[in-house]
C-alpha positions as CSV (number, residue, x, y, z in Angstrom):
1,X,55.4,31.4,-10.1
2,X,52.8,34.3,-10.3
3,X,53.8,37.3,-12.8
4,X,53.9,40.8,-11.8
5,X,50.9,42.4,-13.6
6,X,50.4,46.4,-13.3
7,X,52.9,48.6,-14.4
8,X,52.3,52.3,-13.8
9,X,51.3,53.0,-17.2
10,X,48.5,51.3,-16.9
11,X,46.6,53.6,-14.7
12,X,47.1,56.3,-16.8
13,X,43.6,56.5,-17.5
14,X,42.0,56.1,-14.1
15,X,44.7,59.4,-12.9
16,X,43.6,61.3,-15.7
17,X,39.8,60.9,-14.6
18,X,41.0,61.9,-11.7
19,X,42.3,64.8,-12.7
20,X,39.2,66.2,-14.5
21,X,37.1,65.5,-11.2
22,X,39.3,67.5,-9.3
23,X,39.4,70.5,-12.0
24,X,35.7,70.0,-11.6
25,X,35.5,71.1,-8.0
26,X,37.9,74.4,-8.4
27,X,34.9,77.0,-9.9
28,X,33.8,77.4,-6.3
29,X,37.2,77.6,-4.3
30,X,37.4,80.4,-6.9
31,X,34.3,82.2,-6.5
32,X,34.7,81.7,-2.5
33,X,38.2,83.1,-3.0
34,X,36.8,86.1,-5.3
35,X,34.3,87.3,-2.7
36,X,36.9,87.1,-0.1
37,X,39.2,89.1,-2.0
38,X,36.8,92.1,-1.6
39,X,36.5,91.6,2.0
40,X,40.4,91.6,2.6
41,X,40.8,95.3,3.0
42,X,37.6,95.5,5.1
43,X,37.9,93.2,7.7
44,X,40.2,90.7,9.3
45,X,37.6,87.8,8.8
46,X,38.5,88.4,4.9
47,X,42.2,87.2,5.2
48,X,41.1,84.2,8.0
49,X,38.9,82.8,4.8
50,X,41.5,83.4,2.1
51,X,43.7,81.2,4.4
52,X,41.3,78.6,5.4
53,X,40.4,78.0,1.6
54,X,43.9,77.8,0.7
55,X,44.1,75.0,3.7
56,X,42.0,73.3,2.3
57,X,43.2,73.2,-1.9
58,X,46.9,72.6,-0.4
59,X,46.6,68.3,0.0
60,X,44.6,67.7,-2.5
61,X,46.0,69.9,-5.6
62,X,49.0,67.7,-5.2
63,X,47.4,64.6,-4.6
64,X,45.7,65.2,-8.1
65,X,48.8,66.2,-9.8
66,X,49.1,69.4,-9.9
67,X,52.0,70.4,-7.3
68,X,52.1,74.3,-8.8
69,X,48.4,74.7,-7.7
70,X,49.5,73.3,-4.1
71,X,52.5,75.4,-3.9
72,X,50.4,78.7,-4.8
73,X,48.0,77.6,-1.9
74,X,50.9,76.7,0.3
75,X,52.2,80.5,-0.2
76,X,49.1,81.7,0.3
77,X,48.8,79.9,3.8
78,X,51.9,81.1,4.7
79,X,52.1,84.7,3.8
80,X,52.5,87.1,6.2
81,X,49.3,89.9,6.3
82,X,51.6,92.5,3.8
83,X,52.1,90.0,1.6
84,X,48.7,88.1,1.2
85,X,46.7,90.4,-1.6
86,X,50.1,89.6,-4.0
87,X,50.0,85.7,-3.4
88,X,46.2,85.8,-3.0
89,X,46.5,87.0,-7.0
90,X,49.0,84.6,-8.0
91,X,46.6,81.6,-6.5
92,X,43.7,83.0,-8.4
93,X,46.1,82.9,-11.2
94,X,47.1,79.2,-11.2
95,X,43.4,78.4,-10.2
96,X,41.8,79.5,-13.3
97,X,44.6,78.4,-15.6
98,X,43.8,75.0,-14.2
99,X,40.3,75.1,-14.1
100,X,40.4,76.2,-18.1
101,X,42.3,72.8,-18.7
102,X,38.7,70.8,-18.9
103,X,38.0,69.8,-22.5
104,X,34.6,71.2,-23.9
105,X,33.3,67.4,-24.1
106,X,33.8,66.9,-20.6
107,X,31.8,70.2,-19.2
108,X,28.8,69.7,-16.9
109,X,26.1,71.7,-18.3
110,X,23.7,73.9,-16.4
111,X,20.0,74.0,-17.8
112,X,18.4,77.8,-17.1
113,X,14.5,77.6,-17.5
114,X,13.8,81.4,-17.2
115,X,11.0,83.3,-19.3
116,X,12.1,87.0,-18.6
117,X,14.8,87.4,-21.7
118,X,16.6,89.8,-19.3
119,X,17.0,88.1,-16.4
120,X,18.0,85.3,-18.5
121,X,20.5,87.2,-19.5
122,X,21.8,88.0,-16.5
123,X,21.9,84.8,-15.0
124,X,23.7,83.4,-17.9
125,X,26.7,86.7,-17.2
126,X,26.2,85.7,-13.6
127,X,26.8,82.1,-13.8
128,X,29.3,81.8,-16.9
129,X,32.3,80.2,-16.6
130,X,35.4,78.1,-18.2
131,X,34.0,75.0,-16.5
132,X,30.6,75.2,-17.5
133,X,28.3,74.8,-20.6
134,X,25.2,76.9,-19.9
135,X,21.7,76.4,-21.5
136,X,18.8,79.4,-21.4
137,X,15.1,78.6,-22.2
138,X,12.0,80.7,-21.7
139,X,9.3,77.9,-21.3
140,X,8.9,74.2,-19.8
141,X,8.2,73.0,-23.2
142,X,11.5,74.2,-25.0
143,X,13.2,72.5,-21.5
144,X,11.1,69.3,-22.0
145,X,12.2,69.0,-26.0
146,X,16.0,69.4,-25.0
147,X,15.9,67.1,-21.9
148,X,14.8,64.4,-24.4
149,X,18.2,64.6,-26.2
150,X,20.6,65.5,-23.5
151,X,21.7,65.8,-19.8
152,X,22.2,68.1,-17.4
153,X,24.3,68.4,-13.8
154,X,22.3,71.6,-12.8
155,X,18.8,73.5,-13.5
156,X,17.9,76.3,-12.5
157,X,14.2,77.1,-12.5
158,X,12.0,80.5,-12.6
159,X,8.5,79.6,-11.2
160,X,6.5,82.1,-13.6
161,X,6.6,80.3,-16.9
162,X,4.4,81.0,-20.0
163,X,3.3,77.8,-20.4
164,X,3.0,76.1,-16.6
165,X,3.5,77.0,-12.8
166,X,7.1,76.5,-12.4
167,X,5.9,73.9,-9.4
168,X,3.9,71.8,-11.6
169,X,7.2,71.5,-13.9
170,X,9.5,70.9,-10.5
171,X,7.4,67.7,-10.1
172,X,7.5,66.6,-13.7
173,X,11.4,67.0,-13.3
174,X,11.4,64.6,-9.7
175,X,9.0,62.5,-11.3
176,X,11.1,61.1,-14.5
177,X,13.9,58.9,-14.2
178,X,16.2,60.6,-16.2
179,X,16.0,64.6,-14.2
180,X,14.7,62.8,-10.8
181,X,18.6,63.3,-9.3
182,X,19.4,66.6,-11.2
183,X,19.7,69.6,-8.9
184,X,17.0,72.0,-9.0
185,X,17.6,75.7,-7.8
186,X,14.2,77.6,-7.6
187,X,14.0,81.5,-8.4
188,X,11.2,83.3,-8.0
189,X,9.7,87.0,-7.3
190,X,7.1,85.3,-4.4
191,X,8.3,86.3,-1.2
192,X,7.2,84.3,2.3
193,X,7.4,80.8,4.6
194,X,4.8,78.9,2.5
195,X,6.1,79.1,-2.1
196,X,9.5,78.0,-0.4
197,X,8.3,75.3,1.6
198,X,6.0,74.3,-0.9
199,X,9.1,74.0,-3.5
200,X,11.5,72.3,-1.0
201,X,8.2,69.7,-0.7
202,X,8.4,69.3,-4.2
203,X,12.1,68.3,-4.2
204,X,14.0,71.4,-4.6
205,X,17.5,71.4,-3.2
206,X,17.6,75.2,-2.9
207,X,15.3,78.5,-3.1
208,X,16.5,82.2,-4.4
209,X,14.2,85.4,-3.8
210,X,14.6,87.9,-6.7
211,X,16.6,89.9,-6.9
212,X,19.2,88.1,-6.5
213,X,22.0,88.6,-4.8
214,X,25.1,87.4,-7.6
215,X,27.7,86.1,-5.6
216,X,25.8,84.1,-3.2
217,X,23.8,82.4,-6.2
218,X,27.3,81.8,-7.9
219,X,28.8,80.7,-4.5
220,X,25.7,78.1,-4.5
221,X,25.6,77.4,-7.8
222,X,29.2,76.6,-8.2
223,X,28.6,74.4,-5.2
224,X,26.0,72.1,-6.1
225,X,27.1,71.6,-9.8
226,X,30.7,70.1,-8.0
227,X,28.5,67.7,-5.9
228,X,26.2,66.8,-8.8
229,X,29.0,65.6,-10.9
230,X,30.7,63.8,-8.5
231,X,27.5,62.1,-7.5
232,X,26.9,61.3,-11.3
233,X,30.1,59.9,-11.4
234,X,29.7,57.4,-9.0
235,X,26.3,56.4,-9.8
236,X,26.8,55.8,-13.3
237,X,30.2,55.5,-13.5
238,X,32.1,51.5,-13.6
239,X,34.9,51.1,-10.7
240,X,37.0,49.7,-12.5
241,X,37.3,50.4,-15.6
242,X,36.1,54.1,-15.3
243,X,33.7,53.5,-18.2
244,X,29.6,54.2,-18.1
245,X,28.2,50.9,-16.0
246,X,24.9,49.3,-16.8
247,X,23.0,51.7,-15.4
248,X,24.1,54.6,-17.0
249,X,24.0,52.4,-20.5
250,X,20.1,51.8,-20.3
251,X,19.6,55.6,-19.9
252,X,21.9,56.5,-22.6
253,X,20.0,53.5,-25.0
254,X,16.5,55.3,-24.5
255,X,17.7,58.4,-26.0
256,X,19.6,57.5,-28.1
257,X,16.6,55.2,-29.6
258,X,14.2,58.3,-29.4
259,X,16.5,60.7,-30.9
260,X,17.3,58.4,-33.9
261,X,13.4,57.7,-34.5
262,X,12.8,61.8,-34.7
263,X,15.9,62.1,-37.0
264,X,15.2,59.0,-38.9
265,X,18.4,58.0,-38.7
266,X,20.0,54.3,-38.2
267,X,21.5,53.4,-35.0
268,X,23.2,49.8,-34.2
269,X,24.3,47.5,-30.9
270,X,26.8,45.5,-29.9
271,X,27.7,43.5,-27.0
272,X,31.6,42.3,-26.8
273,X,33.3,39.6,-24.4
274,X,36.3,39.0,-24.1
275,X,38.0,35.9,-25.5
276,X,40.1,33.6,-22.9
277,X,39.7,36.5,-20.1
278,X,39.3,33.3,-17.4
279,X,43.1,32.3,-18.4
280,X,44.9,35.4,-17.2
281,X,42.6,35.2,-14.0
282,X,43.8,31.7,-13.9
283,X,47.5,31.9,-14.5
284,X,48.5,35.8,-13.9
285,X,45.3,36.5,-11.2
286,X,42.3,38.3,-11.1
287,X,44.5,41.2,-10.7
288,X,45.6,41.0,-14.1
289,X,42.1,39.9,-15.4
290,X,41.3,43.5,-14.2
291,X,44.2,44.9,-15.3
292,X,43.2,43.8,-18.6
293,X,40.0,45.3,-18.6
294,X,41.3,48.7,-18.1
295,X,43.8,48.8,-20.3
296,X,41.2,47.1,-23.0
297,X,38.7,49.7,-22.4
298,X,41.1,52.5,-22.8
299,X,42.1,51.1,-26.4
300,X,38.5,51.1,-27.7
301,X,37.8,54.4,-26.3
302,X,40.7,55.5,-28.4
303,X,38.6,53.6,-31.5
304,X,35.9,55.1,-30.9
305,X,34.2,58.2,-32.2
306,X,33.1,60.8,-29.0
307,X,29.3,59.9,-29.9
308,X,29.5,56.3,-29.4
309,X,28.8,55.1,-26.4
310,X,30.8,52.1,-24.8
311,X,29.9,50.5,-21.3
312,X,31.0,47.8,-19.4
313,X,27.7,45.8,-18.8
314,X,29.0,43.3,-16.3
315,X,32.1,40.9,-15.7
316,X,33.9,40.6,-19.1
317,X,31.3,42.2,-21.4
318,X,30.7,46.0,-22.8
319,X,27.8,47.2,-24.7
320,X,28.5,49.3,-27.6
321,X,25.9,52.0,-28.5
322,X,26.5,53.4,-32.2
323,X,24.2,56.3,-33.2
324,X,23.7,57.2,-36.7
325,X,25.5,53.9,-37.7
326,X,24.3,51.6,-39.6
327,X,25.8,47.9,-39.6
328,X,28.2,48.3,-41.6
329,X,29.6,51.4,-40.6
330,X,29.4,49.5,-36.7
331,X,31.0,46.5,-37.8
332,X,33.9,49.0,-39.7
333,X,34.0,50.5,-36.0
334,X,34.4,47.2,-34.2
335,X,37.4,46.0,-36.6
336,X,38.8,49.6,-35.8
337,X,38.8,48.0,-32.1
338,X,40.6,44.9,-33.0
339,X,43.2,46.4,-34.6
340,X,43.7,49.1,-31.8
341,X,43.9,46.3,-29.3
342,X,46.5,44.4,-31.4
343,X,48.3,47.7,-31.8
344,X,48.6,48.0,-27.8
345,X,48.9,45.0,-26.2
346,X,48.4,44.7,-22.9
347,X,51.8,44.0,-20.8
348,X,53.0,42.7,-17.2
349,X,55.2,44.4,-15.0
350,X,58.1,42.6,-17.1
351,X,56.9,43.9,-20.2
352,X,55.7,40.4,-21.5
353,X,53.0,41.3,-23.8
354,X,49.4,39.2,-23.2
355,X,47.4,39.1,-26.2
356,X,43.4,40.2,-25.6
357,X,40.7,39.6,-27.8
358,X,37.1,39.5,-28.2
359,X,34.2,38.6,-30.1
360,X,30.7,40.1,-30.5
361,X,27.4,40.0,-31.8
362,X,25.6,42.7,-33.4
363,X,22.6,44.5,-34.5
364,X,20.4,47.0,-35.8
365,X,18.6,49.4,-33.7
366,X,14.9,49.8,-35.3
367,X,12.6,52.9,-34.5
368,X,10.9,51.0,-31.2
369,X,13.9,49.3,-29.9
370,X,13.6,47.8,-26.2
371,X,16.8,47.7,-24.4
372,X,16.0,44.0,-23.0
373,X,15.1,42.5,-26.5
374,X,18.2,44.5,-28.0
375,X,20.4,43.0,-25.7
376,X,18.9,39.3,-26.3
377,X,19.5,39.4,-29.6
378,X,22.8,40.9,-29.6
379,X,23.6,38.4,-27.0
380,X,22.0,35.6,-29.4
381,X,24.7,36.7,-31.9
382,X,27.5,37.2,-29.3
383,X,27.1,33.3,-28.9
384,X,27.2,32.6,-32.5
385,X,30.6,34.4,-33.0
386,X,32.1,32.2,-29.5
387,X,30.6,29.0,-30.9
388,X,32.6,29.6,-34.3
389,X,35.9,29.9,-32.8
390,X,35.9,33.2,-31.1
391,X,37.7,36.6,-32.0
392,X,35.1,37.5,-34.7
393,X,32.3,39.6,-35.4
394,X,28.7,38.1,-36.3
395,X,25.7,40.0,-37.1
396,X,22.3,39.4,-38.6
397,X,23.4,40.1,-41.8
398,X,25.5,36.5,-41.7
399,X,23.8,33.8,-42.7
400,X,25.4,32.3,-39.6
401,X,24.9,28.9,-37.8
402,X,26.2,27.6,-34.4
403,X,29.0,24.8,-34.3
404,X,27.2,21.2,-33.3
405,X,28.3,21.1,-29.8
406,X,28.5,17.5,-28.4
407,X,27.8,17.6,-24.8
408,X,28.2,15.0,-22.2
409,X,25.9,14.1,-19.9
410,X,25.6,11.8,-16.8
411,X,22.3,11.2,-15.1
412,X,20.8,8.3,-14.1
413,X,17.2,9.9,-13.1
414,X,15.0,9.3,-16.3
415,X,13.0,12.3,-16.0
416,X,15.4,14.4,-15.2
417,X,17.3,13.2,-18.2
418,X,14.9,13.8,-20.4
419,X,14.2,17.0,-19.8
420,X,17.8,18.0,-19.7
421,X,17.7,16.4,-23.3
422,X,15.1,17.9,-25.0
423,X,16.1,21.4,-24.0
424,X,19.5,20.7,-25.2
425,X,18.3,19.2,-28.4
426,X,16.2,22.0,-29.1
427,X,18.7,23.9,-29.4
428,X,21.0,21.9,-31.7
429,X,23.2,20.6,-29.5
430,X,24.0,16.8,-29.9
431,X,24.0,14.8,-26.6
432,X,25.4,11.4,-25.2
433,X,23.6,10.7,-22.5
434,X,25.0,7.7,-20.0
435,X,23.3,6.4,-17.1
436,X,26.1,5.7,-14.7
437,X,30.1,7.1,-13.7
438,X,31.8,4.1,-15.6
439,X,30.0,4.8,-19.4
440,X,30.1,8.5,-19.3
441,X,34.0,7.6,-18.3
442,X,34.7,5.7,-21.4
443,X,32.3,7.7,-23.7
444,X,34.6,11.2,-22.3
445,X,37.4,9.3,-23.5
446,X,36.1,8.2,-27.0
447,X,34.3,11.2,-27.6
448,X,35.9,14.8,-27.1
449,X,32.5,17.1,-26.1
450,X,32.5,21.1,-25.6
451,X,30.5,20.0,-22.0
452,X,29.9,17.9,-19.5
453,X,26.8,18.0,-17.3
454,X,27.3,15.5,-14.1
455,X,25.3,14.1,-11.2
456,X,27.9,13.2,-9.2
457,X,25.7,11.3,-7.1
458,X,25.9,8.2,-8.9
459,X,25.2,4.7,-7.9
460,X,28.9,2.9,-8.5
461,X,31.9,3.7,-7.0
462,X,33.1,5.0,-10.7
463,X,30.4,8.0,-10.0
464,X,32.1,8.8,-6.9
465,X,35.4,9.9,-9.0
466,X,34.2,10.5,-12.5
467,X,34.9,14.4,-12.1
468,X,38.3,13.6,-10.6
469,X,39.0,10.7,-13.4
470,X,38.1,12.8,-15.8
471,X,40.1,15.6,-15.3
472,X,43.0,13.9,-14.8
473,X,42.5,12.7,-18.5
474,X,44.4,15.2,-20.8
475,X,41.1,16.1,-23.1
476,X,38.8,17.2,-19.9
477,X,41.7,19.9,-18.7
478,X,39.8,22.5,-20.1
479,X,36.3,20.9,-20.6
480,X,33.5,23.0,-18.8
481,X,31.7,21.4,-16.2
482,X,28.1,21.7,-14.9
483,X,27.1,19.3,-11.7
484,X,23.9,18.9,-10.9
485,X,23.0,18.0,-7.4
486,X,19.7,17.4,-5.6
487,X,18.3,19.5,-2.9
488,X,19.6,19.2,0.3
489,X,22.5,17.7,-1.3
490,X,25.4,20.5,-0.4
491,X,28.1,18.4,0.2
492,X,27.7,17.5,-3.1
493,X,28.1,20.3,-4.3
494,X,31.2,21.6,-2.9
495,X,33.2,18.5,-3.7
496,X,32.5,18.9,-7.2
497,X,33.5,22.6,-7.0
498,X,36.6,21.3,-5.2
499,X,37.3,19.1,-8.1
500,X,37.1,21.1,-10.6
501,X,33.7,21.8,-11.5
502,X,32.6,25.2,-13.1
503,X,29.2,25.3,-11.9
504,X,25.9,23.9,-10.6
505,X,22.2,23.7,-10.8
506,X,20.0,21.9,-7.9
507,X,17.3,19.6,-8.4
508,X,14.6,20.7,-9.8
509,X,15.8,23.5,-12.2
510,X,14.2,25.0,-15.3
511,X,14.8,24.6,-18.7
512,X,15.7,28.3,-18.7
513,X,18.3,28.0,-16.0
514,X,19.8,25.2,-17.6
515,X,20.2,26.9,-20.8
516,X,21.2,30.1,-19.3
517,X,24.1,28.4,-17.5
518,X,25.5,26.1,-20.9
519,X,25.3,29.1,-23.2
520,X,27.9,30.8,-20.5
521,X,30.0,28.2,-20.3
522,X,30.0,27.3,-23.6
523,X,31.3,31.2,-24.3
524,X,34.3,31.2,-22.1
């Protein structure tokens, strides 16, 4: 009988992300409603806004949880012409007061690149706001030094710079990975068809003539910082766990590396999977697999101090990015995730608690740290950690060895047995190898291994079954399986899937791709 899984209290966390998107979009409701609180008294075309804006913040203030907000636009819509000023106030009331709800840690910061110290000034008075972190400069080079180390949702660029033409610095910005999607709003004192043109070439996403006119900057401004965090969100941003995805986790690695080189500080790595995951998917559902997930990656972000950096990096693994943490401060930091996820089990809709677990490898960061060969070796350690029982940390300052896995295998093509061999014994794994259905049969059944790697396409009728015999036996239950068919040979294939197989490799297949596909099964 399948389990109820989710309670309500485990999307907590997704709601509350919710929540901070939404506050994220109010600034420009606000400045819209602002400027059309001046018109009010002026014209009728002032009180037709007010009422379309309030339209539109009704439905979704209470689908984000916050029915007061939706009630104030509700009046609002409502009101009749006398009373509309009053309620207009009260909305701008509840607006702000929700708006100032964001955290400081979760503002989107706006990057001003202007060399006139007054202007500078102006735009920051202009532009400041509860939802906002705002960052001035006067030159490219003082923006260049601080886009090294940080972010941005928004910048704002003056094309009269000391130190470059403001255009020449537009295409630096579209030609790095890291600023290529940022919004750029051009200002400049150049007047005419062709500077704007010329910048919108370039990759500007809008163009302001000084002066400026204020509200219509903030209007914009307010604007396209909304759409560049939600678009941030999504594109680096994991479904469903809410966490930073892969993407988002390579980006983060390169700076982090760079910044700790200039400091001279340690940083360290670590890549976690989860122990068992494929037995809740297996007896609760993938539901609850994902269920677990979320409610895991909440707990270590509880762990976990704000300048770490956790990400899920596919299926049931997360990276772990620990700046200014040496190993054994990271491997202090990982324990502090065990026992948070022992603290707070996870639990079905019953409230039967469903222990998690994980292990993982980990490492030191040095000064010219590649992502790819940080991973790989993290990875290399990750394996260690499975292959000594799982649930444990191992690093490369254990004097750690694999477990001899004995592995099964069934082939009765020489060559192809050989090679499968030598890669496997390369490697320290011990192999029986047996040419035919009926001796791999009887050697299963003297012999427990950690693996079995079939052709099913064996000569005697004993070949035929051997999956199917196997399994039936009480040791192979839980045995991983790889079958390896020839090409062409689909069928093959799927009735080995159907039978219980946990996957395949076809005829001819590397060394690589062998090893690649025992080292994952091995870890489940």
């Amino acid at each position: 009988m399948m389990v109820p899984i989710l309670s309500a209290a485990n999307d907590g966390g997704e709601m509350e992300d919710l929540r901070k998107w939404y506050r994220s979009s109010l600034p420009a409701s606000i400045d819209a409603l602002k400027t059309a609180r001046k018109a009010l008294a002026k014209s009728p075309s002032g009180a037709e806004s007010v009422r379309r804006i309030a339209h539109s913040l009704r439905g979704p203030a209470g689908n984000h949880g916050f029915p007061g907000l939706s009630e104030s636009a509700r009046v609002v819509e409502e009101s009749r012409p006398d009373e509309l000023a009053a309620c207009l106030d009260a909305l701008l009331s509840e607006l702000i007061r929700v708006s100032a709800a964001m955290a400081p840690g979760d503002l989107p910061g706006i990057l001003v690149i202007e060399h006139d110290v007054q202007m500078a000034r102006l735009l920051e008075t202009i532009l400041s706001g509860s939802d906002r972190e705002i960052v001035a400069l006067g030159s490219a080079a003082e923006a260049l030094a601080v886009l090294e180390d940080r972010q941005f949702a928004l910048i704002i660029l003056d094309l009269s710079l000391p130190d470059t033409d403001g255009r020449n610095f537009l295409m630096l910005l579209r030609e790095r990975s890291s600023t290529a999607g940022v919004p750029v709003i051009v200002l400049s004192g150049i007047s005419g068809p062709q500077p704007k043109t010329e910048c919108f070439a370039l990759g500007a996403d809008a163009y302001f003539e000084k002066p400026l006119a204020p509200e219509v900057l903030k209007a914009a401004v307010s604007a396209r910082l909304h759409r560049s965090v939600e678009h941030r969100r999504e594109a680096r941003q994991d479904a469903l766990t809410g966490l930073p995805n892969r993407a988002s986790f390579c980006e983060g690695f390169q700076r982090a590396v760079a910044l700790g080189a200039r400091k001279k500080e340690p940083a360290s790595l670590a890549v976690l999977d989860f122990d068992l995951l494929k037995r809740i998917n297996d007896h609760l559902g993938h539901v609850a697999g994902d269920a677990a997930l979320r409610h895991a990656a909440r707990a270590f972000a509880e762990a976990l101090r704000r300048s770490d950096f956790l990400a899920r990096w596919g299926g049931d693994e997360f990276a772990l990015l620990l700046p200014s943490t040496n190993i054994m401060g990271a491997r202090f930091a990982l324990d502090k995730m065990f026992a948070t996820l022992a603290a707070s089990p996870f639990r079905t809709l019953d409230g039967r608690p469903v222990p998690l677990s994980f292990s993982a490898g980990l490492v030191s960061l040095p000064p010219d740290a590649t992502i790819e060969r940080s991973m790989a070796e993290a990875d290399r350690y990750l394996y260690l950690a499975k292959s000594q029982g799982r649930g444990r940390i191992v690093s490369e300052a254990d004097q750690a060895r694999p477990q001899t896995h004995k592995i099964l295998l069934a082939e009765s093509d020489d060559q192809v047995a050989a090679m499968v061999v030598d890669s496997l014994e390369r490697e320290g794994f011990e192999v029986l190898r047996c040419r035919d259905g009926a001796g791999a049969l009887r050697a299963a059944l003297a012999t427990p291994c950690s693996l079995w790697i079939l052709d099913l396409q064996q000569e005697d009728l004993a070949g035929r079954s051997l999956l199917t015999d196997l399994r039936a036996n009480w040791r192979g239950n839980r045995v991983p399986v790889l079958v390896l068919a020839a090409l062409g040979r689909d069928q093959a294939v799927a009735r080995g899937i159907q039978q219980g197989a946990d996957d395949y490799l076809v005829k001819p297949f590397s060394p690589y791709d062998l090893m690649l596909r025992v080292h994952n099964l091995l870890r489940k």
